[in-house]
C-alpha positions in Angstrom: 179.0 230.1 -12.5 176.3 227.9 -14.1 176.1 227.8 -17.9 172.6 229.0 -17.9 173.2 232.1 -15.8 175.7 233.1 -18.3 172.9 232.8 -20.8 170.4 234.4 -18.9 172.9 237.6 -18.1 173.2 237.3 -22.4 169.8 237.5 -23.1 169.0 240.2 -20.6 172.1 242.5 -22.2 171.1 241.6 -25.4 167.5 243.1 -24.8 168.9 246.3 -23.1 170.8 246.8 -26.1 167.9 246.8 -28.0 166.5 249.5 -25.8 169.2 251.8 -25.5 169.4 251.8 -29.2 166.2 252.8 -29.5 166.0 255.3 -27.3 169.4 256.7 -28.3 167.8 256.5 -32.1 164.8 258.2 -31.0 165.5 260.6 -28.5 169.8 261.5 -29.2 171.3 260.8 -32.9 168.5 261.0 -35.3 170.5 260.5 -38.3 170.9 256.8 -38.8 174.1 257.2 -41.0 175.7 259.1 -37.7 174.8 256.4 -35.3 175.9 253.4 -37.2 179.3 255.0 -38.1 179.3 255.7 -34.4 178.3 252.3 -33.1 180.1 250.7 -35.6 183.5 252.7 -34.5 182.7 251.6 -30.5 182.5 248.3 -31.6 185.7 248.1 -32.9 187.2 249.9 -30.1 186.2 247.4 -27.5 186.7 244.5 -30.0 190.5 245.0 -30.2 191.5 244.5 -26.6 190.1 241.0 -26.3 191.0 240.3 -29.6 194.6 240.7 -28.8 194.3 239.2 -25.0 192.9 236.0 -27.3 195.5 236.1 -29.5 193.7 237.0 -32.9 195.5 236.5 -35.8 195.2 237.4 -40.1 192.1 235.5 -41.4 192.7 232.0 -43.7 190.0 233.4 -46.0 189.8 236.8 -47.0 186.9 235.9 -49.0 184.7 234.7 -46.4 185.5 237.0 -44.0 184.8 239.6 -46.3 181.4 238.2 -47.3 180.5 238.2 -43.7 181.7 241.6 -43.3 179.8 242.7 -45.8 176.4 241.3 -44.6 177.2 242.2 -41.2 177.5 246.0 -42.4 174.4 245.5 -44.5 172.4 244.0 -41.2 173.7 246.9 -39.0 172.6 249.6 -41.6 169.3 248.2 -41.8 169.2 247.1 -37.9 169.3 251.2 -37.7 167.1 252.3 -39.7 164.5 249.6 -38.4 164.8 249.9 -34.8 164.1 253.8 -35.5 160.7 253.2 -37.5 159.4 250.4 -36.0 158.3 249.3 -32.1 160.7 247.0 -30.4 157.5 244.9 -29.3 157.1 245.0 -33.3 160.6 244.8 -34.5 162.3 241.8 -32.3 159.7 239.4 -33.3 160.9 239.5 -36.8 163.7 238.4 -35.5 162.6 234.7 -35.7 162.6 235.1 -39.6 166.4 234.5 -39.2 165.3 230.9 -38.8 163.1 230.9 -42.2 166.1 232.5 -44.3 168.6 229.8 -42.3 166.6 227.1 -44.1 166.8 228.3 -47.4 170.5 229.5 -47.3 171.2 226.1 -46.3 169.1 224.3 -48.5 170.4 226.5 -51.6 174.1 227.0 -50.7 175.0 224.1 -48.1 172.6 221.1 -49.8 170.3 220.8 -46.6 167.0 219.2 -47.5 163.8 221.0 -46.3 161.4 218.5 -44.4 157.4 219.2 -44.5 157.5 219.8 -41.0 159.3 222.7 -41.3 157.3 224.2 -43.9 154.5 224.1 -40.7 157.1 226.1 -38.9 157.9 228.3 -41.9 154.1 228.8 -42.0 153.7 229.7 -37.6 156.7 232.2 -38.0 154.8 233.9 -40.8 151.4 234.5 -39.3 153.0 234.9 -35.9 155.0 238.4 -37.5 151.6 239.2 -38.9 149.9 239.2 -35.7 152.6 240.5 -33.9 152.9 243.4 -36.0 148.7 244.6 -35.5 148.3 247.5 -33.5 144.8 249.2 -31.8 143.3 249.3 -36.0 143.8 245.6 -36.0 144.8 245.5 -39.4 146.2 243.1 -41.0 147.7 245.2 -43.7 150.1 246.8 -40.6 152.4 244.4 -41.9 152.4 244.9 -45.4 154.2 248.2 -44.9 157.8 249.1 -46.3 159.0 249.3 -42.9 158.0 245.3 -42.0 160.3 244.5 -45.2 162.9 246.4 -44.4 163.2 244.8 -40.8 162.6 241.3 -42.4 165.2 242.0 -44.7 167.6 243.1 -41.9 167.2 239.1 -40.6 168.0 238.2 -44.1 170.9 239.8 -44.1 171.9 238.5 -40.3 171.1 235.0 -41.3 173.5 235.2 -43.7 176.1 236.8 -42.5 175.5 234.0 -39.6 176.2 231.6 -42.1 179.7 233.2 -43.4 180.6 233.4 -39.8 180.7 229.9 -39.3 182.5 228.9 -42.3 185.0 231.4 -41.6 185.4 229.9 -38.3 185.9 226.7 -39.7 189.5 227.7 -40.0 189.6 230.7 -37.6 189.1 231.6 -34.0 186.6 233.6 -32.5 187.9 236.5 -31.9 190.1 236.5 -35.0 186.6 236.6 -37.1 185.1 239.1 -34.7 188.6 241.6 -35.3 188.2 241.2 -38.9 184.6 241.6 -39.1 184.7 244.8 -36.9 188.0 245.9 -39.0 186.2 245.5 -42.2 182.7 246.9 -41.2 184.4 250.0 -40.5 186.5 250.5 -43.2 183.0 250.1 -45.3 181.2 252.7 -43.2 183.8 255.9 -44.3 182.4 256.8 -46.8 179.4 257.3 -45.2 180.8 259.9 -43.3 179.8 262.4 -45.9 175.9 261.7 -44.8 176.5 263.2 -41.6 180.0 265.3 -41.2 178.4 268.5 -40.3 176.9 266.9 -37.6 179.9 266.2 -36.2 180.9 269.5 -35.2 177.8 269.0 -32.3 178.5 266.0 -31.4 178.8 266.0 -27.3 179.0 263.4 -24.2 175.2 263.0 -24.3 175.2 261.4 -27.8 178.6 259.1 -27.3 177.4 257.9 -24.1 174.5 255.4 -24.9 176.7 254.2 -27.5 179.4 253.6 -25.2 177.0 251.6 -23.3 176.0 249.8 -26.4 179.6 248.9 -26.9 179.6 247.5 -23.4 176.5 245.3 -23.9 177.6 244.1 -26.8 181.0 242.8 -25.7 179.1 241.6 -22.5 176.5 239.8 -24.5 179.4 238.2 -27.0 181.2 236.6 -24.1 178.8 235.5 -21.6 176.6 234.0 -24.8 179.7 232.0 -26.0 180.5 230.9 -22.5 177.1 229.6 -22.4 177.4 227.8 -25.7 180.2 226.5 -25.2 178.9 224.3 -22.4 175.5 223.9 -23.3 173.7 224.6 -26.8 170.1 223.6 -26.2 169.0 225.4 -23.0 171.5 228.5 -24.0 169.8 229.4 -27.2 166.3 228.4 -26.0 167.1 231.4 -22.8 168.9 233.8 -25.0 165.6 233.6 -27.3 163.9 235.0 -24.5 162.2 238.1 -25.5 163.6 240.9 -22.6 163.9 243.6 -25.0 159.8 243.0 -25.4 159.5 242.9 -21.6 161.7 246.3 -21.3 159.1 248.1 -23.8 156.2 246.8 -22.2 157.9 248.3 -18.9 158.5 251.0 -20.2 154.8 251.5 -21.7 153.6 251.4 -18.5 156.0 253.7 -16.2 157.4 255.8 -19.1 155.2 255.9 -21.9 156.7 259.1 -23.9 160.0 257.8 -24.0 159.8 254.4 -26.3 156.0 252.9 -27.3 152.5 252.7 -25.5 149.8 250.2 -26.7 147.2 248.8 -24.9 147.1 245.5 -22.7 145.1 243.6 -25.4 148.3 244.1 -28.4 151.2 243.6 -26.0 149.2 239.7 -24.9 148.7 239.4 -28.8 152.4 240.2 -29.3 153.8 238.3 -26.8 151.4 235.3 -27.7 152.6 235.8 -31.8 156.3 235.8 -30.3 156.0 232.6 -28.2 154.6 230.9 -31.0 157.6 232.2 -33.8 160.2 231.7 -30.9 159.0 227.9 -30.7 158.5 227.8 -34.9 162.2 229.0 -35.2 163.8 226.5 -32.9 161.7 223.5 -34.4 163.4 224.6 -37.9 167.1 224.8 -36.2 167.2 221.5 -34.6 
């Protein structure tokens, strides 16, 4: 099968992912705490048999694996608590701010230099989340809310735990980082369990089943992506940047509108337009 329909099959799971967690946030396990304990616990599960199939093995560094861990369980606390307050066609465009904080982690910690060209990109990315983030008030201060920082910080925290990935994988394999990650993200999320334990006791098939297809997204997404990458960088990043999990909300506005976000015509082409644009920004600062 052709590299780029490995991509294309990562980018579409990827955005359905996005969807059933927000539906599953918004409509079956309203406590954040509960789902990312839950989701967190599924992705371990269906991490450990192609870990061992691959041959994973104990980490060279505990230390950067642990880092990584540690800002992969910070990105997936905030992930949750984001995707449940903000729109996806609002949230998933603030994805490209990875790119921004991938700059500056590099030039800080790695000794990259920052070229002027990219502080035009830096700038597109910035006013592209503004605009992406208006709504029917048109106002600009929509993205000046607590909410917008805490989903920009979640990229923060991605792009950084992006960064310890690939130094641990320097010396590691694959699926030896993604055991240990999951290993460790889940031993940090016990004691959470004290947030939510009395919910436990009504937890039923209808709240484990989106997450079980989460799991199965996610492990679908991980392999086909790599596949991709493995073959061919370029084209595979430029398709998985493609923004289906928008496309799925602004389907879903139209046919189902109660059951994830409804705007009108006029944001969702402002959206998309603000996303094209940061989408384009981001990969100009990554080349």
């Amino acid at each position: 099968m052709p590299f780029y329909v490995y991509a294309l099959i990562g980018s579409m799971s990827s955005g359905l992912f996005v969807i059933v967690a927000k539906l599953t946030s918004k409509h079956s396990i309203n406590n954040p705490w509960l789902f990312n304990f839950l989701l967190t616990t599924v992705t371990l599960i269906f991490t450990i048999p192609p870990a061992i199939y691959y041959h994973a093995t104990i980490p060279s560094n505990w230390v950067i694996i642990t880092l990584a861990a540690v800002f992969s369980t910070l990105f997936n606390i905030f992930y949750i608590f984001s995707n449940k307050s903000l729109d996806v066609s609002v949230y998933m465009p603030l994805f490209n701010f990875r790119g921004i904080f991938a700059v500056l982690i590099g030039m800080l910690f790695f000794g990259e230099k920052i070229i002027t060209s990219n502080l035009i990109y830096i700038f597109l990315i910035i006013i592209g989340g503004i605009f992406s983030s208006l709504d029917e008030k048109f106002n600009i201060k929509s993205f000046f809310k607590n909410t917008i920082f805490i989903g920009i910080l979640s990229t923060f925290f991605l792009a950084t735990y992006n960064a310890f990935t690939k130094q641990v994988m320097v010396g590691d394999s694959l699926w030896t980082t993604n055991l240990w990650i999951a290993i460790i993200n889940f031993i940090m999320m016990i004691p959470t369990i004290a947030l939510f334990k009395k919910e436990l006791k009504i937890l039923d098939f209808a709240h484990i089943m989106p997450v079980g297809a989460m799991g199965i997204l996610s492990t679908v997404t991980s392999f086909v992506s790599n596949t991709a990458y493995s073959i061919n960088l370029g084209i595979s990043s430029l398709i998985m940047n493609l923004p289906f999990s928008m496309i799925f909300a602004f389907l879903f506005s139209v046919f189902a509108p109660r059951l994830l976000e409804k705007h009108t015509l006029k944001i969702y082409a402002i959206r998309f337009t603000s996303t094209a644009v940061m989408i384009w920004a981001a990969m100009q600062l990554t080349r």
